[in-house]
ZASE-335466 format. One line per field, with one value per atom (N, C-alpha, C, CB): residue number from 1; residue in three letters; atom name; x, y, z. Coordinates in Angstrom, 2 decimals, padded with zeros to 5 digits. Glycine has a CB too. Layout:
<vexpas>
n = NUM/... .
res = Ala/... .
atom = CA/... .
u = X/... .
v = Y/... .
w = Z/... .
</vexpas>
This chain:
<vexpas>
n = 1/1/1/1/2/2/2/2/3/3/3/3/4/4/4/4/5/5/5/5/6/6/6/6/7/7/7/7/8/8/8/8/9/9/9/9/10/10/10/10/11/11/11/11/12/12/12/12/13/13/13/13/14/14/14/14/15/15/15/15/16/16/16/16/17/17/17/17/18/18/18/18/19/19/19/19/20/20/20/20/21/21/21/21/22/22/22/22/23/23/23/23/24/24/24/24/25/25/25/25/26/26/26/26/27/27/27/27/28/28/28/28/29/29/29/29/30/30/30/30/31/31/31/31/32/32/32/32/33/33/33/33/34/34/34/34/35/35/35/35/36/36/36/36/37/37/37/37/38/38/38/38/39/39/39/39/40/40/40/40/41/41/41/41/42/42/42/42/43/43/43/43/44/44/44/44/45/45/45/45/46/46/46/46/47/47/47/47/48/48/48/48/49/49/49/49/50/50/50/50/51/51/51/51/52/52/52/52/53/53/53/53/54/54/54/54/55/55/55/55/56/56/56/56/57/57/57/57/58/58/58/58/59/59/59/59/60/60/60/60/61/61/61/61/62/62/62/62/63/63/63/63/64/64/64/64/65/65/65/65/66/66/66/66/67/67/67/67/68/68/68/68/69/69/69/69/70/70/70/70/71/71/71/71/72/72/72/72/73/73/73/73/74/74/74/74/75/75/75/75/76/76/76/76/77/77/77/77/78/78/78/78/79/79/79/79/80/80/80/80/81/81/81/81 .
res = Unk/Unk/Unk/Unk/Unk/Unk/Unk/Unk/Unk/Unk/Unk/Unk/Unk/Unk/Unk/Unk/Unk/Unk/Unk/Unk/Unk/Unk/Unk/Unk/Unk/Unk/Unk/Unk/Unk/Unk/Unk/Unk/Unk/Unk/Unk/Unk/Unk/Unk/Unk/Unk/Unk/Unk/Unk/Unk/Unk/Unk/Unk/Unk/Unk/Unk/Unk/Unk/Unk/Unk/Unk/Unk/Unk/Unk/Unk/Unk/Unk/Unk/Unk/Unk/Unk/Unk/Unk/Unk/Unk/Unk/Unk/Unk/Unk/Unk/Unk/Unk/Unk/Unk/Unk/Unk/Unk/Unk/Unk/Unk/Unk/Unk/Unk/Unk/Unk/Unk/Unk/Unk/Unk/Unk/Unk/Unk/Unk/Unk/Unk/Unk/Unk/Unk/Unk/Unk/Unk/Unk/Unk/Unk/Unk/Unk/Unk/Unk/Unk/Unk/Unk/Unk/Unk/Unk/Unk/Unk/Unk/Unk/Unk/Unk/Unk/Unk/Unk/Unk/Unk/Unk/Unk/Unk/Unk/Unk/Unk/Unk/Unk/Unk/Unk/Unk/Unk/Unk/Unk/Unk/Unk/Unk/Unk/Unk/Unk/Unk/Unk/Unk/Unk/Unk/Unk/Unk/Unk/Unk/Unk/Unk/Unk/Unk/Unk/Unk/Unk/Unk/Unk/Unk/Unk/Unk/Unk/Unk/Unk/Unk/Unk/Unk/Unk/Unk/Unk/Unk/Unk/Unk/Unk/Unk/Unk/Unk/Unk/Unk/Unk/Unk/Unk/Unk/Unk/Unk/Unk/Unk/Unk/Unk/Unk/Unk/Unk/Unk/Unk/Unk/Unk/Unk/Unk/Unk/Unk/Unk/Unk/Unk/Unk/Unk/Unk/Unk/Unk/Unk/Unk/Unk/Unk/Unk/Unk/Unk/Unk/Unk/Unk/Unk/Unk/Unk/Unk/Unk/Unk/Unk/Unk/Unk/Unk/Unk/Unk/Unk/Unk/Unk/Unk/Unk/Unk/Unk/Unk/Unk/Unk/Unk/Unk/Unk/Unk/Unk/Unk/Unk/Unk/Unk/Unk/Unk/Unk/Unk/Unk/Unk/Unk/Unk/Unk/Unk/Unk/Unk/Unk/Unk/Unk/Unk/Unk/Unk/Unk/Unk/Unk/Unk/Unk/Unk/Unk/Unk/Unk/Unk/Unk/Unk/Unk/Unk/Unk/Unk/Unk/Unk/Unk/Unk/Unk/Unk/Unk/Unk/Unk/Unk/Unk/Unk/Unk/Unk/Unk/Unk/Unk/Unk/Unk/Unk/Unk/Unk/Unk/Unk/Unk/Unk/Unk/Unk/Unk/Unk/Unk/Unk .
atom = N/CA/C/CB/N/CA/C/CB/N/CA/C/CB/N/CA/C/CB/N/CA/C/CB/N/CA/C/CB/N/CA/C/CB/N/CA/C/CB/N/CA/C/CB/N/CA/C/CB/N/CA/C/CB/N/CA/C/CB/N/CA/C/CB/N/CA/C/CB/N/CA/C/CB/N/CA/C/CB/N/CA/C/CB/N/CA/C/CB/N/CA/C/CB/N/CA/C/CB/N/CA/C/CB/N/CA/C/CB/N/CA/C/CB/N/CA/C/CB/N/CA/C/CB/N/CA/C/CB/N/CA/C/CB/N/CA/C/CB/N/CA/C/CB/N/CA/C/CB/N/CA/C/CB/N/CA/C/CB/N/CA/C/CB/N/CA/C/CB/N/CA/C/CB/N/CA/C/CB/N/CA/C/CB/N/CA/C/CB/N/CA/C/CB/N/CA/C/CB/N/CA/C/CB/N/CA/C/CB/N/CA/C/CB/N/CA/C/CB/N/CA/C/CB/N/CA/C/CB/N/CA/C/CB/N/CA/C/CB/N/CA/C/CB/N/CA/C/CB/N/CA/C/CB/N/CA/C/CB/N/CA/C/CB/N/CA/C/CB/N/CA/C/CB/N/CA/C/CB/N/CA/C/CB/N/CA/C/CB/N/CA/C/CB/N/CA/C/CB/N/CA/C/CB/N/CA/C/CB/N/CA/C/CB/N/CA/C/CB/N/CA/C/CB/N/CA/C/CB/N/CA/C/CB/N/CA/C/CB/N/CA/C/CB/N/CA/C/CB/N/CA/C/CB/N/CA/C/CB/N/CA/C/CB/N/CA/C/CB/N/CA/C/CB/N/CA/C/CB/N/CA/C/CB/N/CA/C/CB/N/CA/C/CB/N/CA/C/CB/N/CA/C/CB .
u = -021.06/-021.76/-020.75/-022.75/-019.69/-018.65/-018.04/-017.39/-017.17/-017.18/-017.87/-016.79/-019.15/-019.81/-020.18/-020.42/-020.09/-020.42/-018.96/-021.59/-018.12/-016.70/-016.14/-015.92/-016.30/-016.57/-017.31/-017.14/-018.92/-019.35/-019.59/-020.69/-019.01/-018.89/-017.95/-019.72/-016.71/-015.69/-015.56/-015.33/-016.92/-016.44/-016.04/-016.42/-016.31/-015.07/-015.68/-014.86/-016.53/-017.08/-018.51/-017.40/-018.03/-018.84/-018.91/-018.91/-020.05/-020.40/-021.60/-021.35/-021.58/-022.72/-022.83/-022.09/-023.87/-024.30/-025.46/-024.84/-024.74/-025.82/-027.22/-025.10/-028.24/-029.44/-029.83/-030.67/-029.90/-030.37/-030.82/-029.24/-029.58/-030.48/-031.02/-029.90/-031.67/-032.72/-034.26/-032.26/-034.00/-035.55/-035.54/-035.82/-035.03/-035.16/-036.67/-034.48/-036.88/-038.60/-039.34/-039.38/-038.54/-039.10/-039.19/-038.07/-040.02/-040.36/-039.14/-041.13/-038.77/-037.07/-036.24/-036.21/-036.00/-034.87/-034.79/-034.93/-036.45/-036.48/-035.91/-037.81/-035.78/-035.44/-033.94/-036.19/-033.21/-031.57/-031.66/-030.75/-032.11/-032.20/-031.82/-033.12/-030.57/-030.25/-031.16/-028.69/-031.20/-031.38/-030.22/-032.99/-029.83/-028.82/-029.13/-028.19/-028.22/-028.45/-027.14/-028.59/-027.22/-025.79/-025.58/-026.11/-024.65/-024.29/-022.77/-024.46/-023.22/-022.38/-022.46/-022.37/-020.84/-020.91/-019.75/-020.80/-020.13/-019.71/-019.70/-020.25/-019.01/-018.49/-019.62/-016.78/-020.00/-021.18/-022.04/-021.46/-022.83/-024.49/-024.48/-024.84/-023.39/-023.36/-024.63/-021.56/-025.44/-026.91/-027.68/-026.94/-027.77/-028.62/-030.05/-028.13/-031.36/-031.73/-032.03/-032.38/-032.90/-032.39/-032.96/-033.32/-034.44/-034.51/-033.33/-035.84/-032.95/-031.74/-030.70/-030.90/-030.75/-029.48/-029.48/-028.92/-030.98/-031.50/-031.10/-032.87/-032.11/-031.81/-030.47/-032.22/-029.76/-028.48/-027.71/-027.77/-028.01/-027.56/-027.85/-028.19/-029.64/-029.81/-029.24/-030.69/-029.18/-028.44/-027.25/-028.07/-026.30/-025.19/-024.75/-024.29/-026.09/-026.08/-026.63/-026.77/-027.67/-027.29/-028.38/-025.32/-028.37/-028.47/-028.49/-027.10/-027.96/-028.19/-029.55/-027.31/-029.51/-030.92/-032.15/-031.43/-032.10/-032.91/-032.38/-033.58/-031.41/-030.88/-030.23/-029.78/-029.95/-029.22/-029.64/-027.57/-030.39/-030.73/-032.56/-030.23/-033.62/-034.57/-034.54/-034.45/-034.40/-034.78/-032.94/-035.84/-032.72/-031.83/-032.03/-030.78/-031.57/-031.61/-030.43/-031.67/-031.16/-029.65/-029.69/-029.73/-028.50/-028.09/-027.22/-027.60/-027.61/-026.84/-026.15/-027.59/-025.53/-024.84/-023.67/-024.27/-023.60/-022.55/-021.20/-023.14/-020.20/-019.75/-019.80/-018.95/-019.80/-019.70/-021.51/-018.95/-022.42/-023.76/-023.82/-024.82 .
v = -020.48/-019.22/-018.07/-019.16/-018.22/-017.05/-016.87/-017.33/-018.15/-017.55/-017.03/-018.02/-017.51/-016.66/-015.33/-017.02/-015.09/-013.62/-013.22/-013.17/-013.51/-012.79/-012.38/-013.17/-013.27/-013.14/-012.06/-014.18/-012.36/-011.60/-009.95/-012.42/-009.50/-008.43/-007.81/-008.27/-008.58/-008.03/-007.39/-007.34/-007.77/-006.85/-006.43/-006.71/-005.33/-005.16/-006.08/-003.12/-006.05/-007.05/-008.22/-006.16/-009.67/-010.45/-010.97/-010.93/-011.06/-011.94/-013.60/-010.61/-013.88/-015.21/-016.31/-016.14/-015.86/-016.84/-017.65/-015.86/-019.18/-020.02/-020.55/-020.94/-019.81/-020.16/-020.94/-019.33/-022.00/-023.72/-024.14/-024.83/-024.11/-024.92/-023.86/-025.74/-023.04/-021.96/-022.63/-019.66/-023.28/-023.35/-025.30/-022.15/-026.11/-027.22/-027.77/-027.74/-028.71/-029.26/-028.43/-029.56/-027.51/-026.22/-026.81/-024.70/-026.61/-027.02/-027.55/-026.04/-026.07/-026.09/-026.76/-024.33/-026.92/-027.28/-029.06/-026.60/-029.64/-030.99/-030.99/-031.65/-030.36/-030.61/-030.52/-029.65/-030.00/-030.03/-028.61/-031.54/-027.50/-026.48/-025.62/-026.29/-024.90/-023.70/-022.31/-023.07/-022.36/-020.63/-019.91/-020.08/-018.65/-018.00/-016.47/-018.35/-015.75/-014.33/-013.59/-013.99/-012.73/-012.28/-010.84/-012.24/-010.14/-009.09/-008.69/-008.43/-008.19/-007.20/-006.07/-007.38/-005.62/-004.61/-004.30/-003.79/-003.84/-003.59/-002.66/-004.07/-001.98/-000.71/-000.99/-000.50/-002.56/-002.87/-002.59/-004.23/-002.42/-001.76/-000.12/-002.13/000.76/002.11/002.13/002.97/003.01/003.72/002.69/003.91/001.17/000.48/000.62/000.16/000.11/000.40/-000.66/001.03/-000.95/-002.52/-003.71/-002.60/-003.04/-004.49/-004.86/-004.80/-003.99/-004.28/-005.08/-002.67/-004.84/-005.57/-006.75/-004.72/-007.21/-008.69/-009.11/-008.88/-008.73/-009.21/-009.63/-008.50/-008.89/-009.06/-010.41/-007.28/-010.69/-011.18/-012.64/-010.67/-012.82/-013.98/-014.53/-014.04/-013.32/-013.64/-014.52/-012.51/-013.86/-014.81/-015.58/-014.30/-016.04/-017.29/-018.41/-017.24/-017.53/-018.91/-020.20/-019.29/-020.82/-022.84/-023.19/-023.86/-021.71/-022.07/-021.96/-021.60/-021.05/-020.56/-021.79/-018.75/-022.07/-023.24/-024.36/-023.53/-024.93/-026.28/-026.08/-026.99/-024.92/-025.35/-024.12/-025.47/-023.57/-021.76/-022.06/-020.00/-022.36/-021.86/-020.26/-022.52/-020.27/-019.05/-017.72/-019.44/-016.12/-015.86/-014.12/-016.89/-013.93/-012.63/-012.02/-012.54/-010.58/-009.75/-008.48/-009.22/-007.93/-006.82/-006.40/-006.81/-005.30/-005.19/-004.06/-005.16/-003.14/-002.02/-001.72/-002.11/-000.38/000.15/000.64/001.31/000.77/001.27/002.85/000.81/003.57/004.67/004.88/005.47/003.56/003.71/002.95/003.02 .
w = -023.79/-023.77/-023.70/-022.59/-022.76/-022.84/-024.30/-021.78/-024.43/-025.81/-027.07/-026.16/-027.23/-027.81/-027.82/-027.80/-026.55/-026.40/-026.14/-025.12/-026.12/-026.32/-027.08/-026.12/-028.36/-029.73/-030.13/-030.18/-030.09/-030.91/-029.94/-031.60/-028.61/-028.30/-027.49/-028.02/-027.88/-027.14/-025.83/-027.76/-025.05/-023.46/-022.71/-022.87/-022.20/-020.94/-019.55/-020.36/-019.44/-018.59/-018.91/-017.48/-018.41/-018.55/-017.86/-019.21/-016.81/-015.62/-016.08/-014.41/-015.90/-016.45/-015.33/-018.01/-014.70/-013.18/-013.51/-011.68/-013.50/-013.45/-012.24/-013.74/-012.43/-010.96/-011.37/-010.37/-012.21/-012.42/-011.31/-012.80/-010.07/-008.96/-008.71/-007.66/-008.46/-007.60/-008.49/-008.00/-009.71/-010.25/-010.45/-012.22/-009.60/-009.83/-010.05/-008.91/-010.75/-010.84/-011.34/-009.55/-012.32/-012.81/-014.31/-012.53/-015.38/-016.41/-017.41/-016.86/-017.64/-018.47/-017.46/-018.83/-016.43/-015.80/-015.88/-014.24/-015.99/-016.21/-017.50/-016.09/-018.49/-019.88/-020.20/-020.74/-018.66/-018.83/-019.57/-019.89/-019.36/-019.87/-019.19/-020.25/-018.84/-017.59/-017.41/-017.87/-016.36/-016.42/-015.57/-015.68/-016.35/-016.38/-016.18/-017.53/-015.60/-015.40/-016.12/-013.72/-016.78/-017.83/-017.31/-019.86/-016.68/-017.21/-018.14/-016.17/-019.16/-020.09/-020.26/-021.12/-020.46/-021.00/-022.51/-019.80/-023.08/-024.68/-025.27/-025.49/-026.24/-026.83/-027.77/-027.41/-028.36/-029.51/-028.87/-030.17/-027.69/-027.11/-027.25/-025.11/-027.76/-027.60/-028.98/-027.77/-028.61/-029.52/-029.12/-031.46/-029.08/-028.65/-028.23/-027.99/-028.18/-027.50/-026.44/-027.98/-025.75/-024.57/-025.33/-022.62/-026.38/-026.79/-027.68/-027.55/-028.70/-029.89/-029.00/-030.65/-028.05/-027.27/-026.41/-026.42/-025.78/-026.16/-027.26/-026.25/-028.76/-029.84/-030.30/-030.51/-029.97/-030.30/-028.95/-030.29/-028.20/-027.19/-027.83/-025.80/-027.90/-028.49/-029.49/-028.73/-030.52/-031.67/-031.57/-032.24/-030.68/-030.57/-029.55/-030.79/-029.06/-028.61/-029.56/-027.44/-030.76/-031.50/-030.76/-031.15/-031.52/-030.93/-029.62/-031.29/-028.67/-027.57/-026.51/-027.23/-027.26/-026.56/-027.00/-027.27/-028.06/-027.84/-027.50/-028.79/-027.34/-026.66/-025.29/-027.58/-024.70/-023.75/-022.43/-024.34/-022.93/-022.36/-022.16/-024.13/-021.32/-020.56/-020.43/-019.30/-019.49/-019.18/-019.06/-017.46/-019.40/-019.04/-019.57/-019.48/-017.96/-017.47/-018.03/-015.98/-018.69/-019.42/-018.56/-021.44/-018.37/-018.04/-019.05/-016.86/-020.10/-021.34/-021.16/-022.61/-021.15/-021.04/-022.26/-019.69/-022.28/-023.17/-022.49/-023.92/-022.01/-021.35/-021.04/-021.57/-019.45/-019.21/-018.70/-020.53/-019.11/-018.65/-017.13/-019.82 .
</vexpas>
């Protein structure tokens, strides 16, 4: 996941905390599916608006979000916000 999003947004900051165990016996979590909380920030979210920057988040995660990603919390930012 880091590298994907390192790649596709060069950040100045990327935090990515796995709460998997906080939702054990939880639907996705039986399926080996994480849930994750993200904050970024990126010179690529400047004009953004928050959904474009989901969209874009998913985007380059790619394959992950359906194989390996349940549930995952974004904190998207541009820098200087």
């Amino acid at each position: 996941m880091r590298a994907l999003l390192e790649q596709a947004f060069a950040p100045e900051r990327l935090e990515i905390r796995d709460d998997s165990h906080r939702h054990a016996g939880h639907a996705g979590a039986r399926d080996g599916h994480g849930h994750f909380t993200l904050e970024i920030r990126s010179a690529a979210f400047a004009g953004m608006a928050p959904l474009a920057r989901h969209r874009a988040v998913y985007a380059a995660l790619g394959a992950m979000m359906q194989d390996d990603i349940h549930a995952l919390a974004i904190r998207a930012s541009a820098p200087n916000e």
